[in-house]
N, C-alpha and C positions, 0 to 999 in steps of 0.2 A: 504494500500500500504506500504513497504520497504523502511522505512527513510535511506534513502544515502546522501553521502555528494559527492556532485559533485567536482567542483572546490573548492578548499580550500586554508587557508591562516593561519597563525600561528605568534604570538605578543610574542616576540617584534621583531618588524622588522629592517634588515642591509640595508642601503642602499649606493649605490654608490655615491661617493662623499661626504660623511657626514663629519665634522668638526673633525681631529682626535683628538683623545683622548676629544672629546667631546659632539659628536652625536650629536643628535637630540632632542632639547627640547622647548617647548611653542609650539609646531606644531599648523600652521594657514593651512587650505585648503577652498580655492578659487575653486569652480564649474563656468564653464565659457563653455558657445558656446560645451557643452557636455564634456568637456573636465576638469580635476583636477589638480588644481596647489597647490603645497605645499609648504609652507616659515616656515622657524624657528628661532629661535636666534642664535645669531652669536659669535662665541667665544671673550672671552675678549681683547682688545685690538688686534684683525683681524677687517679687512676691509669686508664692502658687506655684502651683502644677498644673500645667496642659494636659489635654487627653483628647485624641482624636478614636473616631471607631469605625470599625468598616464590615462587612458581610464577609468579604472576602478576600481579604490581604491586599488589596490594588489599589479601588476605591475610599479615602478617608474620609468623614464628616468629623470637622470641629466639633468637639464636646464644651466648651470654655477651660475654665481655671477646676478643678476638680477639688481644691484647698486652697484658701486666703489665709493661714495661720499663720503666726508670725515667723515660726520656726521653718516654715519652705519658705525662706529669703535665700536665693542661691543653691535651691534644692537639688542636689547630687544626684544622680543613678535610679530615680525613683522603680520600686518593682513593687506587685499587686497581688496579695496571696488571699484567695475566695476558700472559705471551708465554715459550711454550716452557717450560713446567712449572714457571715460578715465579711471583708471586703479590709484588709492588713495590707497597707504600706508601708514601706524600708524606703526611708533615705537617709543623706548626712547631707545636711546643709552646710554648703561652702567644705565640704571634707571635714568638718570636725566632727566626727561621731553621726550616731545613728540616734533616732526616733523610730516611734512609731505610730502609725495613727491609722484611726478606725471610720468605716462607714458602710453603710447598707444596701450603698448600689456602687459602681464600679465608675460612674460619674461623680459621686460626691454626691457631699460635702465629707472628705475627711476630717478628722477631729483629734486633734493632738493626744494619745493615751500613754506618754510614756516619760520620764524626763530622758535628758543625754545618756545614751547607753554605752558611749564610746566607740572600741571595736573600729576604728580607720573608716576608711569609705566602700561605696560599693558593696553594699551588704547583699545579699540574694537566698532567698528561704526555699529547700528542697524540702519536701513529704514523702517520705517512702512506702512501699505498699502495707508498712504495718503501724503504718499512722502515726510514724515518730518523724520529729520536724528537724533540720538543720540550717543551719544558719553557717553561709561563707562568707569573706570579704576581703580587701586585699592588702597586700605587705610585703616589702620589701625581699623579695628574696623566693614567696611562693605562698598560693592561697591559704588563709587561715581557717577553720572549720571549727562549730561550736554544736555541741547537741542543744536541742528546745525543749524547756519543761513546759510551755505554753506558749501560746504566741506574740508575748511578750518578753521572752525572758531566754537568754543564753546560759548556757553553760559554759564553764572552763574550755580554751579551744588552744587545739593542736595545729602547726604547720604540714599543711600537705605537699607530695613531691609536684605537685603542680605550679609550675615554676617557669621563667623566662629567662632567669636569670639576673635580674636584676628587679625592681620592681612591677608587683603582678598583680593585676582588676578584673575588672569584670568577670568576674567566674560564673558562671549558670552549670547545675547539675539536673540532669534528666535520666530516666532508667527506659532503656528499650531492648524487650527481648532480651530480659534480665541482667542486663547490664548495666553499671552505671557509666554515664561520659559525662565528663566534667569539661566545660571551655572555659580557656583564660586570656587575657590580653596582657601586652605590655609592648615598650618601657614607657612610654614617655607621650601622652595625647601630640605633643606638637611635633614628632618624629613622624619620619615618610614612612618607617617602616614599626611600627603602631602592628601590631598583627595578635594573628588567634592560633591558639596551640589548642587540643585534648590532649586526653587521658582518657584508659579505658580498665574498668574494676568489675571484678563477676561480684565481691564479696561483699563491700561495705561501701557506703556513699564519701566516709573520712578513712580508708584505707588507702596502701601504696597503690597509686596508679599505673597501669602502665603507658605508657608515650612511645604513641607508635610513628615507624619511622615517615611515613605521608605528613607529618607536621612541617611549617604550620599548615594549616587550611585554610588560611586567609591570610593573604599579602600581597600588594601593590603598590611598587615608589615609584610608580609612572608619576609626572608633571600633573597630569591631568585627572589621576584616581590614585589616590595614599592619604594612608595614615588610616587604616580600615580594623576595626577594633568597636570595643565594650560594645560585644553579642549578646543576644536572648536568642533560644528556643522555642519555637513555636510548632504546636502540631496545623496542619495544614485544612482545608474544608472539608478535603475527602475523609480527615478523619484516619488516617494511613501515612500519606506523606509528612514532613518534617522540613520547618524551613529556619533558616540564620537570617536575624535580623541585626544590622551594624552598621555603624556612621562609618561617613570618608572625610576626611580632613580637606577645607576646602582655602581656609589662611584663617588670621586673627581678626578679630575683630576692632573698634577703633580703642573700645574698651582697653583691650587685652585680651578677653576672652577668647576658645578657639570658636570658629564659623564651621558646622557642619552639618552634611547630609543624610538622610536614610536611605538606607537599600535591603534590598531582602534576596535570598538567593535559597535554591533548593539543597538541604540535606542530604543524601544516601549513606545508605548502610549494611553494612558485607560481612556479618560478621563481631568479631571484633574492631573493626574498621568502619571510622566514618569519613566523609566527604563531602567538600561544596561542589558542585555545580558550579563551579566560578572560580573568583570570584566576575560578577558581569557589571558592564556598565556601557552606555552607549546604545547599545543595540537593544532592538524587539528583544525579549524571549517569554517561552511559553508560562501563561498568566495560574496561578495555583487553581488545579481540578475542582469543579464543585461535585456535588456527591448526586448520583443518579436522582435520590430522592430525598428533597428538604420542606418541610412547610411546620408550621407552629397551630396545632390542632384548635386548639384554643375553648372556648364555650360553644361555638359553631363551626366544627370540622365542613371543609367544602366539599362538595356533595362528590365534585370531578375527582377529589384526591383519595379520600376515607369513606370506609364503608362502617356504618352502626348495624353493630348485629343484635337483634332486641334481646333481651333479658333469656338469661334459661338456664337453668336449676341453680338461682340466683346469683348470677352475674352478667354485666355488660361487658361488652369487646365493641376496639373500634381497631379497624384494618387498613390499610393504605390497600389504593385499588389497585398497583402493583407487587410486584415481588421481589426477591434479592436474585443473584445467581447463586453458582453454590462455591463462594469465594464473596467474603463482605466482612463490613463493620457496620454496626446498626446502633445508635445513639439515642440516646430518652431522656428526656430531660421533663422536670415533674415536682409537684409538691403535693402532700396531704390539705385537706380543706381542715382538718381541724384532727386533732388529738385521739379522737376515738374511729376514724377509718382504721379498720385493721390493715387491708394488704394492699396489692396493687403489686400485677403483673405484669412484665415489660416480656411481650412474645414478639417468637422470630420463627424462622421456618414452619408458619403456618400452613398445609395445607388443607385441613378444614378442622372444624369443631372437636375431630376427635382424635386429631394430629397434629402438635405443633409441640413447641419448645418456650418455654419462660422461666424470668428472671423474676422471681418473689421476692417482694419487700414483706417480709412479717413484722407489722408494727408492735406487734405483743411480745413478741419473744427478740423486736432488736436483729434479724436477721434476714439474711441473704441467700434463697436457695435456688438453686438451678436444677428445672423438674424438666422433667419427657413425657408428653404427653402420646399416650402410642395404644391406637383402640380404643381410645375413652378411657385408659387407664393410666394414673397419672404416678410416674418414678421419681423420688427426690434424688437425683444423681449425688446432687453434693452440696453442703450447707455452710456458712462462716459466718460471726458475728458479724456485722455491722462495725465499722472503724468507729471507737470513741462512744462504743454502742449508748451508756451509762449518759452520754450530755447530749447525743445527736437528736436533732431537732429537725423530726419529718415534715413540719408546717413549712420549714425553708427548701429552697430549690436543691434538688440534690439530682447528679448524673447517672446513669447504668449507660455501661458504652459492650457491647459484644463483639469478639472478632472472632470469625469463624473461618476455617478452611478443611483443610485434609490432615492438619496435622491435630487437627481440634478444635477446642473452642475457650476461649478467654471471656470472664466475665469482670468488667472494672466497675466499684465505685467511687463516685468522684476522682476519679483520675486514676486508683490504687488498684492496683492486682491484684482480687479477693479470692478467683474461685477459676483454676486452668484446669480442663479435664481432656486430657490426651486421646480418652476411648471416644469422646462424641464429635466425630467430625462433623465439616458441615454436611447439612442440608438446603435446599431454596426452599424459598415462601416468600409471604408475605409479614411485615412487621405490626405491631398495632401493641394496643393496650388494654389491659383486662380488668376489673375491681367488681368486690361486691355490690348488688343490686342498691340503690339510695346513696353511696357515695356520693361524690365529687368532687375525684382527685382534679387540680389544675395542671393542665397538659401543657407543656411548652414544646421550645425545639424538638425538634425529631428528623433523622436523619440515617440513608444509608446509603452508602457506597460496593460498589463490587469489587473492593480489592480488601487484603488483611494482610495484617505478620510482614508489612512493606511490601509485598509485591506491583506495589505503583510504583518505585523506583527502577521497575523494566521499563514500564510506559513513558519516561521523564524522557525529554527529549534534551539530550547531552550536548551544556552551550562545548564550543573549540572556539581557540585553543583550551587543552583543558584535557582531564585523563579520566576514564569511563573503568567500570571495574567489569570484569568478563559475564560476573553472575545477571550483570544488570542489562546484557544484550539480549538480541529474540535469539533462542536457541534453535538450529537447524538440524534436521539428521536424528542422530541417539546423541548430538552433544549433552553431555552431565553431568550434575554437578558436586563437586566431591569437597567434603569436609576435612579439617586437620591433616591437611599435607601442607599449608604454609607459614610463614615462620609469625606472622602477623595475627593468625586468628582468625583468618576471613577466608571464605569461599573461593576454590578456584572452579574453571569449567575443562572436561576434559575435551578432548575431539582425539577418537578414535579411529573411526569408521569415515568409508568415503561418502561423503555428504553432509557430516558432520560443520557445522559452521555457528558464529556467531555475529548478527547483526546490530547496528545502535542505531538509533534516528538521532541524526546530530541539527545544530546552528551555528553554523562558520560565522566567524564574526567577522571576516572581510576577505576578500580575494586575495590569493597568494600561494607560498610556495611553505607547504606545512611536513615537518619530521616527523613520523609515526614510528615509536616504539611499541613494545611488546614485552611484559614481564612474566617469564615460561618457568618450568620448570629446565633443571640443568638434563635432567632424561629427554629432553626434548632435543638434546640436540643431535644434530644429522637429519631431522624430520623437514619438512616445508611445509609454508604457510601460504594463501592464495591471498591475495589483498584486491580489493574492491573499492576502489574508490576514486570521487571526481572523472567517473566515467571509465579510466582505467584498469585494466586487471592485470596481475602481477604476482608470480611465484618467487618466494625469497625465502632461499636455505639458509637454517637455522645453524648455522656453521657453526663445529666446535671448538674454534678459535674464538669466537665472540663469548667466551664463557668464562667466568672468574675459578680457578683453581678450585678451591673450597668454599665455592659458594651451591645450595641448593637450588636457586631461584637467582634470575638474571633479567636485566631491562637491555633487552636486545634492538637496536635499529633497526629500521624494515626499508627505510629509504623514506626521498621525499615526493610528494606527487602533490597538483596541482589543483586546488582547493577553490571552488566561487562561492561566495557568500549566500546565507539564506539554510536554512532546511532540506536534509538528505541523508541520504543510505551512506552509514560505511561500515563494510564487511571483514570478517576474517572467516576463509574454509581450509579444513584440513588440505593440505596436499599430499603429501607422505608422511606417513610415520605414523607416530602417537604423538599429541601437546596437552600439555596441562598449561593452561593461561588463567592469572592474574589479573591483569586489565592491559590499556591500551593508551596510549599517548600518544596527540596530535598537538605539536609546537609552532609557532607563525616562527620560520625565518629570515633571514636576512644575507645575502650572496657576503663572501666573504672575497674580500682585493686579493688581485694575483699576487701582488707585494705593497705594503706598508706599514711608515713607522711610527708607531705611535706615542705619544710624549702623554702620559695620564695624568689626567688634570685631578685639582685635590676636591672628593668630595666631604671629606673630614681631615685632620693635622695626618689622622695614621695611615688612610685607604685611599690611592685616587686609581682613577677608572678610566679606560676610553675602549675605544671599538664600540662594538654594537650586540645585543645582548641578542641577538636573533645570529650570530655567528655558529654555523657546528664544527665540523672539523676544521681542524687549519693546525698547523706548525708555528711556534715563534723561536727565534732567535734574539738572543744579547748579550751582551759582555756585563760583567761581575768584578769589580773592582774592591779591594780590602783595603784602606789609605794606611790604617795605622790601626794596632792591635786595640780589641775593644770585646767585650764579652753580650755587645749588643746581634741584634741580627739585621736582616734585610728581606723582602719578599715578593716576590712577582707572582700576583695573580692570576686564574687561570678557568675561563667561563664561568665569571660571575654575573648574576642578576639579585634583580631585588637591593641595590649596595642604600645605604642611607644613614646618617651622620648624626647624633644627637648626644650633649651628655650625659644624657638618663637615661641611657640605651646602652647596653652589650658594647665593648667595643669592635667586636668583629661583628660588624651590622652589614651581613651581604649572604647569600649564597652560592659557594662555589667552590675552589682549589686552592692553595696559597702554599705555594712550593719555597720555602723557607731558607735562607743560607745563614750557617754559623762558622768559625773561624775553621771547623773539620768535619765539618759534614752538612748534608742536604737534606732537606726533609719535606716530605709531601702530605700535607693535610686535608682533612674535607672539611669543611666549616657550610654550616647553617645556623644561621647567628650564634645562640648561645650553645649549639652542639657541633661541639671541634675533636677531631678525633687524627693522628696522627697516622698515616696508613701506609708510610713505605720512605725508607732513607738509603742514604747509600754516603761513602765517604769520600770525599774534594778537600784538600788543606789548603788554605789561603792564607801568605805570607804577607805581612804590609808590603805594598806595593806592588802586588800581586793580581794581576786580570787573569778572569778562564771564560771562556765562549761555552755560552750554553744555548743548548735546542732542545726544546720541548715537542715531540709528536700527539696529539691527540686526536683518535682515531676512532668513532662510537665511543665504547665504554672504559678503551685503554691510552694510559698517557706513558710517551716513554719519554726518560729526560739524559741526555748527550752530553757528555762533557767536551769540549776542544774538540779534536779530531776521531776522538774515537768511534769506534763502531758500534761498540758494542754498550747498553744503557748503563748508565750508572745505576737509575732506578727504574724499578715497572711495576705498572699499578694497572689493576681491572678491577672497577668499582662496579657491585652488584647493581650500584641505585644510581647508577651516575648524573651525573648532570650532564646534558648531551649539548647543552648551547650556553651562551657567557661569552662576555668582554672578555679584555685581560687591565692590568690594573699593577701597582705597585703595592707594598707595604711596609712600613714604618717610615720611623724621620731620624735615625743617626747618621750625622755627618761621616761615620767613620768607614762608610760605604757608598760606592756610586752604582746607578745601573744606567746601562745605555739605554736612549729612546728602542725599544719593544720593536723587532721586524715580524710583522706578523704576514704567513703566505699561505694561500688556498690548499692545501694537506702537505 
């Protein structure tokens, strides 16, 4: 089929009412009763909190000021925590400390409840599925984390390994498919490279993380999009997908203050592994799924949507005049009219009166069971108290959210995983709600969609440049997909058989000449891989030359091909062999000069840079100069991107190579900002007054480096994860070393 882009939406977003000459930044979005509320920080010395709302992530309506209390002068990071009819905000006005304040709609009026809590800035309240509350925020060196006795009140709190390196905010924690991911920013708001890390924990939400190697997931020191930081979490309309919400740094304001923008980009997740979609800006792309079936039933269900089924052996049902497939998430949203309605059913794969599946609220016993209706005869599959059973307050709006597929069925209250049962897969039907006969529960949002457990993350149309993970392509053939064979946590797909393939519906974001890698398994090599794309087809052996020693898994090149802007196919099919793939990487590049030398201009005292960061392969030469003994070093860079300069930042603020020289020896390192890792030396002695001519080859994912005349490398490096494109650049400032202007030639 013709990838289109339906509805669309384009980052960074203007919105009405924003803060002038200040915009929009820390964006917090609050999902409530179907509906998205969105809070930011508040300019410096102004009053209040903004909130705008929208249906569906795109669209904003102005809410006004949602709090005039004296305490939001300058209100920080504001975030919105809904449970059991009230409505908890977290801020630090001006960064001193935290408050908190209460209200009853998600507009206001907030109501100051708390004095200064302290605790730094950026505070953020996670609930986990057994209704225990935490509280994070941020600090020099890596997120702080506090357990909640109430929603007032922290506990003693521990440094977590989620860290930047230097100072770290914005953190949001989420659990999906029992995992927790925690996001964090840093260093520094008015730095270009402002970016977003995870972590990813099976065990505990204040547990060692792990940080997996795809960090960050959000970064850009383009002139014209950086400084992209302090994230939220958002589930998406369909209920399924997962989107990142985060300002771009756009300058200061006359104030001081910084001027920024909102954007929002799609989630996916593989796994132990998550990913942006991005990050995008500029271009269309595809506008977040609404859900097959959404409407708000209310006192008068419409006659086209919902069917009333009359009274019978005392109860009423009301049914949506559709049905689900048998793959969904189906959403309720609801309150008691008063204290003594006993229950209220939330059913799903109805197919008639004496077949269908629901979600009971028993008001008496404080519980949540999950029955089977099958012949008229009704099974309690499985039952769990109620979260907070002893204070909850069924008169207040309360959520049941179901996800159903093949591998089962999840039942959520209010957000939290109460009740997963492996034996009931899905079923289709139709959704609706059931209660004893004289009730009347008040019905709100209602909603389902036909995807569960993510698998709307197949159907995302993947913006490029940008890297796609294999699970999330259409599978062709017996392609499939196989668990714990990678080193990350995340699903690979196999292609065994001929026919076997994997397709993506992509959005090129401009015409050009794009590098497509492949991250395979090291079994894979000697196989071939067929490539599809920009009209092109193309078989490219997976040579076992292009493969790291001791490495499992490899990010192999496939070549470059010819890419036109807009929505389309690109494919990978088996050709020979067996492959186990990872994902897929498409990079915009840039033709690299047959010969040039390049003199790196300073974009901090320690790093400058020149060439062009769309460069792949190419060769450099230069001379190396020792004036006078010194126990300092020297550095020529080596495909760096992302480079950017700030003192509240890491000082190695770039992504790339940085092949090092000391008085006897040479050293070759990976650096991503705050993760430097030294990965192959070799020994050169430099006498004062001593030059040696050095050549650097890099060639895909191997760099060899020449000393003077010889043949043979001093050192050799094949990085699993390489970085395939980057400038080149200098490093430090000792006078006690010279480097020639950089000749840089096309391989």
């Amino acid at each position: 089929m013709e990838v289109t882009l339906k509805q669309t939406y384009e980052n960074p977003f203007v919105l009405s009412g924003e803060w002038e000459d200040y915009g929009i930044g820390d964006p917090f979005i609050l999902r409530y009763d179907g509906q998205y509320y969105l809070y930011c920080s508040t300019k410096d010395r102004k009053v209040g909190v903004k909130a705008w709302s929208s249906d569906d992530l795109v669209h904003w309506r102005y809410e006004g000021l949602v709090t005039e209390e004296p305490i939001s002068t300058s209100a920080y990071a504001p975030e919105v925590v809904y449970w059991n009819g009230s409505f908890y905000m977290y801020t630090s006005p001006a960064g001193k400390g935290h408050y908190v304040l209460q209200s009853d709609k998600p507009t206001g009026p907030f109501v100051k409840k708390t004095d200064n809590l302290g605790l730094t800035i950026d505070g953020s309240v996670f609930i986990d599925d057994d209704a225990k509350w935490y509280f994070t925020h941020a600090k020099f060196g890596g997120i702080m984390a506090s357990p909640m006795t109430d929603p007032y009140t922290m506990g003693p709190d521990k440094q977590l390994n989620a860290s930047l390196g230097h100072w770290t905010e914005g953190s949001t924690i989420i659990k999906r498919n029992g995992r927790y991911f925690i996001t964090y920013t840093g260093n520094h708001v008015f730095s270009a490279g402002y970016r977003v890390n995870y972590g990813v924990n099976h065990d505990s939400p204040t547990g060692t993380y792990t940080i997996p190697e795809n960090n960050p997931i959000l970064i850009s020191t383009a002139k014209d999009f950086n400084g992209l930081g302090h994230s939220s979490t958002v589930m998406g309309p369909d209920m399924d997908a997962y989107y990142i919400v985060y300002h771009n740094l756009v300058g200061r304001s006359a104030e001081g203050p910084p001027v920024r923008r909102l954007n929002l980009d799609r989630l996916v997740f593989n796994g132990d592994k998550m990913s942006v979609l991005g990050p995008t800006h500029g271009t269309p792309q595809e506008a977040p799924r609404l859900p097959e079936f959404r409407d708000v039933p209310g006192a008068a269900p419409a006659d086209d949507m919902w069917e009333r089924k009359a009274p019978a052996g005392g109860s009423e049902t009301l049914l949506t005049r559709t049905g689900t497939g048998d793959r969904y998430t189906a959403e309720y949203n609801f309150r008691f009219e008063d204290a003594q309605t006993p229950s209220l059913d939330a059913i799903f794969a109805y197919s008639d009166s004496e077949n269908y599946r629901a979600a009971r609220v028993d008001a008496a016993k404080k519980e949540l069971l999950l029955i089977d209706r099958t012949g008229g005869s009704e099974t309690v599959i499985a039952r769990k108290p109620l979260p907070d059973a002893v204070g909850i307050d069924l008169t207040k709006l309360h959520t049941i959210r179901i996800e159903s597929d093949s591998t089962g069925t999840k039942l959520f209250w209010d957000g939290l995983l109460r009740i997963e049962q492996g034996s009931m897969a899905a079923k289709p039907g139709r959704i609706g709600y059931g209660w004893p006969q004289g009730a009347k529960p008040e019905l709100h949002y209602t909603a389902f969609s036909n995807d569960a457990g993510g698998s709307s993350d197949m159907k995302a149309i993947k913006p490029l440049p940008g890297a796609m993970e294999a699970v999330h392509g259409d599978r062709e053939g017996h392609a499939s997909v196989r668990s714990g064979i990678t080193p990350d946590g995340s699903d690979a797909v196999v292609l065994s058989s001929k026919g076997d393939g994997v397709s993506f519906p992509v959005n090129v974001r401009q015409d050009g000449t794009y590098l497509l890698s492949a991250n395979v398994s090291k079994a894979s090599a000697g196989a071939s891989l067929v490539l599809e794309a920009g009209g092109v087809t193309k078989e490219i052996k997976l040579d076992a030359s292009l493969f790291a020693d001791r490495a499992e898994w490899m990010k192999v090149p496939l070549g470059e091909v010819q890419l036109k802007a807009g929505p389309q196919w690109l494919s990978l099919h088996r050709g020979k062999g067996e492959i186990s793939l990872r994902y897929v990487e498409a990079s915009l590049t840039a033709p690299v000069p047959e010969q040039s030398a390049i003199k790196p201009t300073a974009v901090g005292i320690v790093n400058r840079f020149g060439g062009d960061s769309g460069w792949t392969d190419y060769t450099v030469s230069f001379d190396v100069t020792l004036k006078e003994a010194t126990k300092d070093e020297i550095g020529v860079l080596l495909r760096t991107s992302n480079e950017s300069d700030h003192k509240d930042q890491v000082k190695d603020a770039y992504m790339g190579y940085a092949l090092s020289f000391r008085s006897d020896k040479v050293v070759l390192s990976r650096v991503s900002y705050e993760n430097i890792g030294e990965k192959a030396s070799g020994t050169l002695s430099f006498k004062p007054g001593e030059t040696h001519r050095l050549t650097v080859k890099l060639q895909g994912a191997s760099m060899a480096v020449f000393a003077d005349s010889s043949s043979e490398p001093l050192l050799k490096w094949t990085d699993p994860n390489a970085f395939l494109l980057g400038r080149v650049g200098l490093r430090g400032g000792s006078t006690a070393w010279t480097v020639s202007p950089l000749t840089v030639t096309k391989k």
